[in-house]
VOKOL-651663 format. One record per residue: x, z, y of N, C-alpha, C in turn. Coordinates in steps of 0.1 Angstrom, whole numbers, padded with zeros to 4 digits, m for minus. Each point is the difference from the previous one (the first is absolute). Layout:
N
<lofi n_east="X" n_up="Z" n_north="Y" ca_east="X" ca_up="Z" ca_north="Y" c_east="X" c_up="Z" c_north="Y"/>
...
! end
This chain:
84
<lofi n_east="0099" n_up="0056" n_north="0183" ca_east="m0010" ca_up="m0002" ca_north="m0010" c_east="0006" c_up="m0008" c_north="m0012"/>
<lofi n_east="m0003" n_up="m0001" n_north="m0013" ca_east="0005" ca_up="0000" ca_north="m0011" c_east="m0008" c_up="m0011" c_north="m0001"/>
<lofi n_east="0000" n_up="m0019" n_north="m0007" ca_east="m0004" ca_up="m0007" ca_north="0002" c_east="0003" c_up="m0003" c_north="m0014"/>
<lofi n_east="m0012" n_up="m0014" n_north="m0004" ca_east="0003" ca_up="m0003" ca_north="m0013" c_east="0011" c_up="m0005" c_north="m0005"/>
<lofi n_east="0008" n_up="m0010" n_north="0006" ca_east="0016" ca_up="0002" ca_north="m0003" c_east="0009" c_up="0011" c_north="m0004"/>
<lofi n_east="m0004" n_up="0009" n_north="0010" ca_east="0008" ca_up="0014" ca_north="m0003" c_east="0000" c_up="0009" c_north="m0016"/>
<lofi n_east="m0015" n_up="0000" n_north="m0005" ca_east="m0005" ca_up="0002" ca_north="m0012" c_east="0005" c_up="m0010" c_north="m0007"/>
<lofi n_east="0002" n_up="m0012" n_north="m0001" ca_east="0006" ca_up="m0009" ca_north="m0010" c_east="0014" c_up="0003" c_north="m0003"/>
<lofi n_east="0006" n_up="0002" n_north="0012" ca_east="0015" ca_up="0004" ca_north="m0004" c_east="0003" c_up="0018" c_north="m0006"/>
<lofi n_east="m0012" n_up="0009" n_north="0003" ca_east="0002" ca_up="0010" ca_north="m0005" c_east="m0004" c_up="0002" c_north="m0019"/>
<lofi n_east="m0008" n_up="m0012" n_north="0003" ca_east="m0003" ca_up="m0001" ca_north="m0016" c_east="0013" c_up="m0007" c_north="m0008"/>
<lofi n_east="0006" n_up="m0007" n_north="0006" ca_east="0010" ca_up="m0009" ca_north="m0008" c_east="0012" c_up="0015" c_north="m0002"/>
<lofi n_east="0002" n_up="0004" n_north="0014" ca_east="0012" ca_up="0008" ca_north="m0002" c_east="m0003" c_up="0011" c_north="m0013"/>
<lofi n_east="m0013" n_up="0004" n_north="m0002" ca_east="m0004" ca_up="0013" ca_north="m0011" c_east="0005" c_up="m0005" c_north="m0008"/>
<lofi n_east="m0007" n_up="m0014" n_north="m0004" ca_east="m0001" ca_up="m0009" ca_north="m0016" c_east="0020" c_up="0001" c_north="m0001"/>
<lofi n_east="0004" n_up="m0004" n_north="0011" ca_east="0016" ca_up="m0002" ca_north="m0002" c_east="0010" c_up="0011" c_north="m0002"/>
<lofi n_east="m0003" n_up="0015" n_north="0004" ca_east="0001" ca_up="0012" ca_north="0003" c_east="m0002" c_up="0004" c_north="m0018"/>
<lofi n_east="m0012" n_up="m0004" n_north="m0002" ca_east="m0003" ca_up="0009" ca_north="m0012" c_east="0007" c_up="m0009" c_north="m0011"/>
<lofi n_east="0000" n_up="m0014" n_north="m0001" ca_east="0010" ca_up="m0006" ca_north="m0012" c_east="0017" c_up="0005" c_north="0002"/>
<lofi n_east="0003" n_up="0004" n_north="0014" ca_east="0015" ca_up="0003" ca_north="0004" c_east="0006" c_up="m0016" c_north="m0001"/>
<lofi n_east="m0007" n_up="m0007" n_north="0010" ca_east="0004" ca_up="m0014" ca_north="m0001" c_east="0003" c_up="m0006" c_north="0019"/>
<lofi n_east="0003" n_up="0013" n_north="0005" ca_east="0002" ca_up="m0005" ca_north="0016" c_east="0011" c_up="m0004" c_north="0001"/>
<lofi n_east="0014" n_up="0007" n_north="m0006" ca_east="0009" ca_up="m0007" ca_north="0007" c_east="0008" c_up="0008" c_north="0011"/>
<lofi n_east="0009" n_up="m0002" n_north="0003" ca_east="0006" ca_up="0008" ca_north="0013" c_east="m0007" c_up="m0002" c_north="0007"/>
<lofi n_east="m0002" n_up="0009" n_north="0014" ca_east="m0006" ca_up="m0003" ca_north="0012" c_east="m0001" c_up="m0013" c_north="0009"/>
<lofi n_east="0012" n_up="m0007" n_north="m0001" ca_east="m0003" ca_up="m0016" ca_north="0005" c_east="m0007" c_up="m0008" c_north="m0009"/>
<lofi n_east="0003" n_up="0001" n_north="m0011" ca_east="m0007" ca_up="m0007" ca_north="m0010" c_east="m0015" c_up="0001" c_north="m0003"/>
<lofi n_east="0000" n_up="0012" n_north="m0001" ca_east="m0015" ca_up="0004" ca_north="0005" c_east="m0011" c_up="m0005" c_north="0012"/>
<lofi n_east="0008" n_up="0000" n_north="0009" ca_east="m0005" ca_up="m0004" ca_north="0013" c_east="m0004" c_up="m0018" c_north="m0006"/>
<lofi n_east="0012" n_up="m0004" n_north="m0006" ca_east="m0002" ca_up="m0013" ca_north="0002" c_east="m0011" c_up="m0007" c_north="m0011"/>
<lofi n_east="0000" n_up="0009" n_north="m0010" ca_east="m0010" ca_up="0001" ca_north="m0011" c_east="m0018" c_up="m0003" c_north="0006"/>
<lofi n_east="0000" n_up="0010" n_north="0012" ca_east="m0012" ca_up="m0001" ca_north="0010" c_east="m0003" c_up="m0009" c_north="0005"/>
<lofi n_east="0011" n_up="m0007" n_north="0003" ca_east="0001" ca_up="m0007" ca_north="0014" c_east="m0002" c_up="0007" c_north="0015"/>
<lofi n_east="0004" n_up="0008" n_north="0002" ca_east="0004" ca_up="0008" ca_north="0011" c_east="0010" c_up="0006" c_north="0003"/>
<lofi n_east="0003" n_up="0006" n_north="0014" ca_east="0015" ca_up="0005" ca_north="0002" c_east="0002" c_up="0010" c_north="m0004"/>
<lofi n_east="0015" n_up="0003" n_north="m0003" ca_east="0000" ca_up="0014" ca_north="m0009" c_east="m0005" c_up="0013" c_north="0013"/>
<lofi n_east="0000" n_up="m0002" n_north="0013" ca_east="m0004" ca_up="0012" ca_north="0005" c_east="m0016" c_up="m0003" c_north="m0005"/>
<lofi n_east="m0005" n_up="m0008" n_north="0005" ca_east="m0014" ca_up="m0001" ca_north="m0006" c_east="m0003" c_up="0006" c_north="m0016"/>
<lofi n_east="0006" n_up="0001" n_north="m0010" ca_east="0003" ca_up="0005" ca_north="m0016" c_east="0000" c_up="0010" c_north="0008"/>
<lofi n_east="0010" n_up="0007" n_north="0008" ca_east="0000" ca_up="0012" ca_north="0001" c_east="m0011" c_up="0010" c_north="0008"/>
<lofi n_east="m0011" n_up="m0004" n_north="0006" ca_east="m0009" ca_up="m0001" ca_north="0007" c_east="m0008" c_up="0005" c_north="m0012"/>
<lofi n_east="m0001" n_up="m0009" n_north="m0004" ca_east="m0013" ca_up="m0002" ca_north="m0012" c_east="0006" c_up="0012" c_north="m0012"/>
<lofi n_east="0011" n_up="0004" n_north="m0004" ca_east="0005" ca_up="0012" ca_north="m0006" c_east="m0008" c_up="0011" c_north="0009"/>
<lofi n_east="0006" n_up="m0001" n_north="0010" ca_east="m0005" ca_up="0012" ca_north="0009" c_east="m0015" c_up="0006" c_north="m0004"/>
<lofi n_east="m0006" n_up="m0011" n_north="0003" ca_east="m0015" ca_up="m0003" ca_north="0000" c_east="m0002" c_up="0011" c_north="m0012"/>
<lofi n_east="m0001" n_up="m0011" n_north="m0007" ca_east="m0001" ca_up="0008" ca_north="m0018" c_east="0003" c_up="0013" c_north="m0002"/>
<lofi n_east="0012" n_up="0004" n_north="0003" ca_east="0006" ca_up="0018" ca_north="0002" c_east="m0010" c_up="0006" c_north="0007"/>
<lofi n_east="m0005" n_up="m0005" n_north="0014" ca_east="m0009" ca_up="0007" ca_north="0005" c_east="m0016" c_up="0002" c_north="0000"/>
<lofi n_east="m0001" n_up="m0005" n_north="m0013" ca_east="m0017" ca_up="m0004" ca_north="m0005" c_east="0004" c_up="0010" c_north="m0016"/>
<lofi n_east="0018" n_up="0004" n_north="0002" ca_east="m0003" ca_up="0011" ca_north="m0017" c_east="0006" c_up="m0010" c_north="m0012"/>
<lofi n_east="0007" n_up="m0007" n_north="0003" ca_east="0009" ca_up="m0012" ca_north="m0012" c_east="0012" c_up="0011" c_north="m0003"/>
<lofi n_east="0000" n_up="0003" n_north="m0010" ca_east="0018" ca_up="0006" ca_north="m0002" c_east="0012" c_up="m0012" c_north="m0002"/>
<lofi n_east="0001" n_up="m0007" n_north="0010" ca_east="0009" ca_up="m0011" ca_north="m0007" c_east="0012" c_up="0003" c_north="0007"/>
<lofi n_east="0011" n_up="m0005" n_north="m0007" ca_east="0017" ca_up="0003" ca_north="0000" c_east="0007" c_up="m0011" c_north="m0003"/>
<lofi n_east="0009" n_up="m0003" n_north="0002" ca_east="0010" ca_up="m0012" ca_north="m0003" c_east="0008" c_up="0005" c_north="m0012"/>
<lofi n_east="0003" n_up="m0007" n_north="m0010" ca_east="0007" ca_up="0007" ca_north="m0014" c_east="0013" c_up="m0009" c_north="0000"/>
<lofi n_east="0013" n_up="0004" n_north="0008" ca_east="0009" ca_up="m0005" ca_north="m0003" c_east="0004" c_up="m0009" c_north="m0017"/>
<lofi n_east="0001" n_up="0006" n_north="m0004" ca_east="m0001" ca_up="m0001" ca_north="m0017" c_east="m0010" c_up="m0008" c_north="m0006"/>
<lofi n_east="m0013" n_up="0000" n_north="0006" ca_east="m0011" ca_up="m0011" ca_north="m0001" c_east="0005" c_up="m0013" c_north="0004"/>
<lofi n_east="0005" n_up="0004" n_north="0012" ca_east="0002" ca_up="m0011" ca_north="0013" c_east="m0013" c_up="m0005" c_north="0002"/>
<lofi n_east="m0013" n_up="0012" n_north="0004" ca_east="m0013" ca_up="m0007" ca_north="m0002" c_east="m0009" c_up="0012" c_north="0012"/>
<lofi n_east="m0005" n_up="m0003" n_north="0007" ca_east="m0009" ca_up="0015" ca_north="0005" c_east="m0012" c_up="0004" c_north="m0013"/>
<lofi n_east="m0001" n_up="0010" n_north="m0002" ca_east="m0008" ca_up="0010" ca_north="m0011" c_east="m0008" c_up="0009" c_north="0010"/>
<lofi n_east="m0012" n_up="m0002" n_north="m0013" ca_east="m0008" ca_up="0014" ca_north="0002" c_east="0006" c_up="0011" c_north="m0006"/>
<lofi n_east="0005" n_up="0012" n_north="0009" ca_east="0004" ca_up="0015" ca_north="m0009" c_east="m0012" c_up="0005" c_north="m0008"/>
<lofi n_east="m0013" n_up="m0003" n_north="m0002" ca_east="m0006" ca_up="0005" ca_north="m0010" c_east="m0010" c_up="m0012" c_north="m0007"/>
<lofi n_east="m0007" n_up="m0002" n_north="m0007" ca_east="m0007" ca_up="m0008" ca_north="m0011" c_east="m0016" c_up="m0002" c_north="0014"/>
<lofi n_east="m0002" n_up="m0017" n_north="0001" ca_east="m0008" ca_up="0002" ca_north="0012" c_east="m0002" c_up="m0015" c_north="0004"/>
<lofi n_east="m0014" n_up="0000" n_north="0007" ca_east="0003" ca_up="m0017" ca_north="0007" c_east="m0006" c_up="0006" c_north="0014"/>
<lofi n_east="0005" n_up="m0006" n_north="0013" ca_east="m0007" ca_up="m0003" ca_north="0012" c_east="m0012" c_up="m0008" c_north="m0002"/>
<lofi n_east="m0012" n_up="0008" n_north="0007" ca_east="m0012" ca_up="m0009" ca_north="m0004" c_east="m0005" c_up="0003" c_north="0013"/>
<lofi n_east="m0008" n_up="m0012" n_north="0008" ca_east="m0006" ca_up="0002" ca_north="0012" c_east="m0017" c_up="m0008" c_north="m0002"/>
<lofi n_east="m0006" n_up="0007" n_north="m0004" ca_east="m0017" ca_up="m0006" ca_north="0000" c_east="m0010" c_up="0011" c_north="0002"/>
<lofi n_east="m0006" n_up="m0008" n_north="0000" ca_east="m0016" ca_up="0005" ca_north="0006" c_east="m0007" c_up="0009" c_north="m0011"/>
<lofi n_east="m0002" n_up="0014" n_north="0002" ca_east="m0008" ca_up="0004" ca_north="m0017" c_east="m0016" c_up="0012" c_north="0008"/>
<lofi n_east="m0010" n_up="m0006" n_north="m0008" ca_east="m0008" ca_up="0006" ca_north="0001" c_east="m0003" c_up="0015" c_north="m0004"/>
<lofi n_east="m0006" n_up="0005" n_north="0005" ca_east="m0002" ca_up="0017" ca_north="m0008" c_east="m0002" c_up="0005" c_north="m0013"/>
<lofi n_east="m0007" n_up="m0008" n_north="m0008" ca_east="0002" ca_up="m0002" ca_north="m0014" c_east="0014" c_up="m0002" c_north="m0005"/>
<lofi n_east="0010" n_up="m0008" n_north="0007" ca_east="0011" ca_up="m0005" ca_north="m0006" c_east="0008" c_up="0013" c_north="m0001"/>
<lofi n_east="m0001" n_up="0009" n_north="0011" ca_east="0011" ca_up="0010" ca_north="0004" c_east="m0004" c_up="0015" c_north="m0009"/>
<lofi n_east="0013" n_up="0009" n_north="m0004" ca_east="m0002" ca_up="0011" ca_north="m0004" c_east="m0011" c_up="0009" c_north="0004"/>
<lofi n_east="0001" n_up="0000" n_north="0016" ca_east="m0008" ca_up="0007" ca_north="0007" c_east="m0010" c_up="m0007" c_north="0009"/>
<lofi n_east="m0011" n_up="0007" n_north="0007" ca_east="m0009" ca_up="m0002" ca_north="0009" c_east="0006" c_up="0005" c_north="0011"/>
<lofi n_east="m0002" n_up="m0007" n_north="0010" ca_east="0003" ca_up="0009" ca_north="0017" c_east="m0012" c_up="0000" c_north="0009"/>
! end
């Protein structure tokens, strides 16, 4: 289960992700305050909720491959394109 900590660190990593301000993967990790398998955990995560993110040698930063933020909230039927 995904706990409110969990969401705190998936919000910092977007915000960090999208300025291209993580860092190599240790640095990153340590940027969280967590272990880099844990960073890598939480990458995972993200990839598998539909994040396109990649590590940019060249950056030296993980990137989104397309223009985008990870967003995890609550939206009503009004809020959304469609009705289900």
């Amino acid at each position: 289960m995904v706990n409110s900590g969990t969401i705190e660190i998936l919000k910092r990593m977007d915000q960090m992700i999208r300025t291209k301000s993580t860092g190599a993967p240790g640095d990153f990790a340590g940027r969280l305050y967590v272990s880099e398998r844990s960073m890598y955990n939480y990458i995972g995560l993200m990839k598998a909720l539909g994040a396109p993110i990649r590590y940019s040698r060249t950056e030296r930063s993980y990137v989104y491959e397309e223009a985008g933020r990870f967003v995890i909230e609550f939206k009503q039927p009004a809020d959304l394109e469609y009705a289900t």
